[in-house]
N, C-alpha and C positions, 0 to 999 in steps of 0.2 A: 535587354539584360539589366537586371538590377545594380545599383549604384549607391553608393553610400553617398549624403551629402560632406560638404567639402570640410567640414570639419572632421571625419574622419579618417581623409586621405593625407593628413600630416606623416612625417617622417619621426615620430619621437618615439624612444626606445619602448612602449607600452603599446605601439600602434597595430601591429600585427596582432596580438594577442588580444586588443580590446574588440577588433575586427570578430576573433574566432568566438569571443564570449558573446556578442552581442549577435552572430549569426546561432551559435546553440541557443541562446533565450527566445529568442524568435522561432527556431525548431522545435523546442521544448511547450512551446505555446499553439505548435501546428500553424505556422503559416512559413511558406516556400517564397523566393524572391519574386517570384511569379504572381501571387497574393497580394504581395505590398504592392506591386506594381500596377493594380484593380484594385486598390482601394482608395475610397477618399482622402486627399490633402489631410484634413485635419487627425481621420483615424489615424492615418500614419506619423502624422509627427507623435502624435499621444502614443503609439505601438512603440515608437521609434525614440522615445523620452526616455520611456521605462526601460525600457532595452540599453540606455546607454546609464541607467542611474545602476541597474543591478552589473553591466561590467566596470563601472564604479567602483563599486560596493568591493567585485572580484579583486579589481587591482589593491585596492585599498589592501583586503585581508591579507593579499599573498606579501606585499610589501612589508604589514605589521608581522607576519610568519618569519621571514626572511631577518629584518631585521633584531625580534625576538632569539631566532636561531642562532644569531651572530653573538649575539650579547651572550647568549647561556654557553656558546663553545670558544666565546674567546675572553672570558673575565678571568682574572685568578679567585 
């Protein structure tokens, strides 16, 4: 069965969601955890970089959104 390494089995409030982004990027690119799991060390960390820079990128936006939103419904 596939396994995230252990950096992404931490408990912080982004980590369920960083999971679900980086398993759709990896979808979205056609490769199943079955795939990762045949392929070489190195492609994988390089599959598995990018995958973790674009749910990055995710948390990033949704955070700037959120705190945007905040700002624009709680100013006078």
């Amino acid at each position: 069965m596939f396994s995230y390494p252990k950096p992404f089995q931490g408990k912080s409030i982004h980590s369920a969601l960083e999971k679900q982004l980086i398993q759709s990027y990896l979808l979205e690119k056609g490769y199943t955890p079955e795939d990762l799991n045949k392929m070489p060390p190195h492609r994988y960390r390089v599959l598995l970089a990018a995958a973790s820079r674009y749910a990055s990128l995710k948390l990033a936006e949704i955070e700037s959104r959120s705190k945007f939103l905040n700002k624009i419904h709680f100013e006078p």
